[in-house]
C-alpha positions in Angstrom: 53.6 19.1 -24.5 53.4 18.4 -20.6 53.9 22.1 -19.8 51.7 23.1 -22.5 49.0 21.1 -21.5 49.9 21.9 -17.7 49.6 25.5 -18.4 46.2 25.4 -20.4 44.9 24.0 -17.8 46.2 26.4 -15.1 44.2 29.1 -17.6 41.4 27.2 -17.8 40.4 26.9 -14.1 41.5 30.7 -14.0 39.2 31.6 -16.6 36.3 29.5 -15.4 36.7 31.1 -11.8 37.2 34.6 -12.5 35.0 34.8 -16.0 31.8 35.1 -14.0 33.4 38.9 -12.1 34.5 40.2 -15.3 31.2 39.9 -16.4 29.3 41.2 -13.2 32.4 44.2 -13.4 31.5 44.8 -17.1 27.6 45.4 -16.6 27.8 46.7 -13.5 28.5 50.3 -16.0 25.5 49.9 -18.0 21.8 50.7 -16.7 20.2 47.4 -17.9 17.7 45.5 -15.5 19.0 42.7 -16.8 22.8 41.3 -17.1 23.6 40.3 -20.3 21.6 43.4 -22.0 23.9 46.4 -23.0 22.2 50.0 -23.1 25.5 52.1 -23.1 28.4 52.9 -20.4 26.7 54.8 -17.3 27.7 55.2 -13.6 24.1 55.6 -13.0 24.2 52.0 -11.1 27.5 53.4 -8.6 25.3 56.4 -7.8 22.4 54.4 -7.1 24.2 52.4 -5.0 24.7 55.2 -2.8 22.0 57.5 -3.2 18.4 56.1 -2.5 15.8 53.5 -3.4 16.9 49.6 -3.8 20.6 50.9 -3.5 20.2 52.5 0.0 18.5 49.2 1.5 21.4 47.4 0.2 24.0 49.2 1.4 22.0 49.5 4.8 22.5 45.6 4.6 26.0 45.4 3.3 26.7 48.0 6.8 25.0 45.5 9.3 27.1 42.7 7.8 30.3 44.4 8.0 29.4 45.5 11.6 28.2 42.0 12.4 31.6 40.4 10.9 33.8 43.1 12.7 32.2 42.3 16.1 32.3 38.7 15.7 35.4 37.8 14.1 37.2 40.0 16.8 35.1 37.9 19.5 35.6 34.5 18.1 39.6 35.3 17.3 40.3 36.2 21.0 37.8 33.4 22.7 39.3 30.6 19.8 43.3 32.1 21.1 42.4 31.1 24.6 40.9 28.3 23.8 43.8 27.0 21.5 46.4 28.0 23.9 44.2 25.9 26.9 44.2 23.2 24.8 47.5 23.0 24.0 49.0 23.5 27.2 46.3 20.6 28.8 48.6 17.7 30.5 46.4 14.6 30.2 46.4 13.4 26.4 43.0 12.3 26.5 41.2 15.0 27.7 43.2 16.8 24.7 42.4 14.8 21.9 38.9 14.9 23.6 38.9 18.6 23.5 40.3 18.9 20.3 37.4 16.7 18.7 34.9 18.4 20.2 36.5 21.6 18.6 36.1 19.9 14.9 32.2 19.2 15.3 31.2 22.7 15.1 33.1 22.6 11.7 31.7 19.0 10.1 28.6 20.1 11.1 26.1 21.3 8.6 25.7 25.1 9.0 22.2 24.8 8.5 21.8 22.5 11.6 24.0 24.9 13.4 21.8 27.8 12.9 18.4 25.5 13.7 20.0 24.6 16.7 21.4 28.1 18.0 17.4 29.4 16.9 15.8 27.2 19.1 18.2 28.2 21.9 17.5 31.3 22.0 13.9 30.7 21.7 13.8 28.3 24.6 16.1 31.1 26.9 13.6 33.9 25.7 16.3 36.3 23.9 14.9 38.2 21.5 16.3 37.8 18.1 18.2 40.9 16.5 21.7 42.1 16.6 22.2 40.0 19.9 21.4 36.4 18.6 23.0 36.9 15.6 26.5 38.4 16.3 26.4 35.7 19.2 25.4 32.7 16.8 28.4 33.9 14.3 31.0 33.9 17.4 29.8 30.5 18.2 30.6 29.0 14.2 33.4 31.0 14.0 35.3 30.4 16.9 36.3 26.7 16.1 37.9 28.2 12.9 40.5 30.5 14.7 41.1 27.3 17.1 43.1 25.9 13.8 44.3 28.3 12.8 46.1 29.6 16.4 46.7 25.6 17.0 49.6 25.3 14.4 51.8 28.2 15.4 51.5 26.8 19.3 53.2 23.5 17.8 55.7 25.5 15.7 56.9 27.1 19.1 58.9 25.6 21.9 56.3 24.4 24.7 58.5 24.7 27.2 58.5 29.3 26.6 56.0 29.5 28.8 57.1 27.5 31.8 60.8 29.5 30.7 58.7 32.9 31.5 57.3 32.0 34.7 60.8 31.0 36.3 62.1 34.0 34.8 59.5 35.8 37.4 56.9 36.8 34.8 53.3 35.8 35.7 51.0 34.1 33.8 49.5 36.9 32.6 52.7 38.6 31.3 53.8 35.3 30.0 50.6 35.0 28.2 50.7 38.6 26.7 54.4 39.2 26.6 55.3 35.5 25.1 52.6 33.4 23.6 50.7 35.4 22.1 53.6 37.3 20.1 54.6 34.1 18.8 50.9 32.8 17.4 50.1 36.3 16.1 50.4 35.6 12.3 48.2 32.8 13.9 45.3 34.5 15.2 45.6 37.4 12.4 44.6 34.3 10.2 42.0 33.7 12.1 40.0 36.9 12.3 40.5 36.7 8.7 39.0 33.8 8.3 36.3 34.4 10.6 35.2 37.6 8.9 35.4 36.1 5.4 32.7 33.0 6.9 30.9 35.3 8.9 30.1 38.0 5.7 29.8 35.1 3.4 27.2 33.1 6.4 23.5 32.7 4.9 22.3 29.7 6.9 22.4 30.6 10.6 21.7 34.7 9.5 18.5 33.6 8.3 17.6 31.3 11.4 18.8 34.1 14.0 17.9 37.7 12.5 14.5 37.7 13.6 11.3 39.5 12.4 11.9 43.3 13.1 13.8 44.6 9.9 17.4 43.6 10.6 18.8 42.5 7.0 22.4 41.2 6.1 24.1 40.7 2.6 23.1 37.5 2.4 19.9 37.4 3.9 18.7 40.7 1.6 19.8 38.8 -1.8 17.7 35.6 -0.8 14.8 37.9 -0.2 15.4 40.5 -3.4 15.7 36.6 -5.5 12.3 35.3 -4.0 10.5 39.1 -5.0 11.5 38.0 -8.8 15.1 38.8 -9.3 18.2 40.4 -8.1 18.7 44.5 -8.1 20.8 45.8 -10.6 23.2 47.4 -7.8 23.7 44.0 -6.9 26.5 44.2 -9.8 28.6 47.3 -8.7 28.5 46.2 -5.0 29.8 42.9 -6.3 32.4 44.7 -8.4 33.7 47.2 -5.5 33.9 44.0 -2.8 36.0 42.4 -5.4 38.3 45.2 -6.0 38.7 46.4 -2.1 39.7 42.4 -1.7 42.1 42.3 -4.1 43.5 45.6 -2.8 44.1 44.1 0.6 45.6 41.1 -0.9 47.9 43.2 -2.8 49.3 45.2 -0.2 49.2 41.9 2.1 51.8 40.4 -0.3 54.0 43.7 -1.0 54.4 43.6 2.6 55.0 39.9 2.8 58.0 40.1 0.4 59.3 43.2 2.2 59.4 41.1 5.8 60.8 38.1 3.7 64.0 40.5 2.3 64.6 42.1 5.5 64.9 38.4 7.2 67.1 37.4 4.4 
């Protein structure tokens, strides 16, 4: 009865988490306004998508929020590296634990008091808000993220590899580049990952640092499409093709996972 019940469960939480795609998937091939109201099977929403009207702002968004994630992510994972690998290697154990700290407030803070705080900023250093403010206010809430994520493969390695490197004649830039950052790779790979994922998903600074001239992300042109009176029908196969492309990459991510672990073994 333990199992039973243990394994009801386990379909119960999946249910209750993925029920709510399977429905977006299944209406996003019907042309109804409205989810919940089937008019037939029609593609008519994928072409939309990609063709003109509502569907071509949307995708115009869903490309400045991919380009905006790819930009930042990659900025924030090499700037958190550094910054992990600085801390790390820092001597007096106060000033670490200081640093380290410091590192966490970004991440206990409120987002929304993050992106109030980068807004007025940039207001008071006279940068005009646009594709600037905003790919710099996603490094700075992302960049805390790949420090923990880089910090526990620095621990897992000996800290004595880099001092090892220098007496071996290397210097510390080769030791930097030819031994640490081999060894937190998986590290920093987690990171970016991580980073992207917060920075696509990120609605409260976007909306505080995109400024007034047209610039629109995913998140900020659903808020806007809700106040006009609703959410555009494309909405659903967008959702549906994010999901699948995700579960893609996790797929091949694991395939290639268990190929690494059977070669090791």
């Amino acid at each position: 009865m333990k199992k039973f019940f243990a394994q009801a469960y386990l379909w119960v939480v999946l249910i209750v988490m993925y029920a709510p795609i399977i429905v977006i998937a299944v209406y996003s091939f019907t042309e109804a306004k409205v989810l919940g109201n089937w008019t037939g099977f029609s593609f008519n929403l994928y072409k939309s998508l990609f063709q003109g009207g509502a569907g071509q702002a949307l995708t115009s968004a869903l490309i400045n929020t991919l380009i905006i994630a790819v930009i930042s992510s990659t900025c924030a994972t090499f700037l958190g590296t550094f910054a992990a690998v600085g801390i790390f290697y820092t001597r007096h154990k106060f000033r670490k634990n200081t640093m380290n700290a410091l590192n966490n407030i970004p991440i206990l803070n409120p987002d929304i008091i993050t992106g109030i705080s980068l807004f007025l900023l940039f207001v008071a250093l006279g940068v005009n808000q646009g594709y600037v403010t905003i790919c710099l206010a996603h490094i700075t809430f992302c960049t805390p993220y790949v420090v923990l994520s880089v910090m526990p493969r620095l621990h897992q390695m000996n800290p004595n590899t880099y001092e090892a490197a220098l007496d071996l004649g290397a210097t510390p830039h080769q030791a930097l580049w030819k031994v640490i950052i081999p060894q937190v790779r998986s590290g920093m790979i987690a990171g970016f990952i991580l980073a992207f994922t917060l920075s696509i998903d990120d609605f409260e600074v976007s909306i505080f640092n995109l400024g007034n001239n047209g610039l629109e992300t995913l998140s900020t042109f659903i808020y806007s499409d809700a106040r006009r009176g609703g959410l555009s029908p494309e909405l659903r196969p967008l959702s549906t093709l994010v999901f699948v492309v995700v579960l893609l990459v996790l797929f091949v991510v694991n395939i290639y996972n268990a190929r690494a672990a059977r070669k090791k073994q």
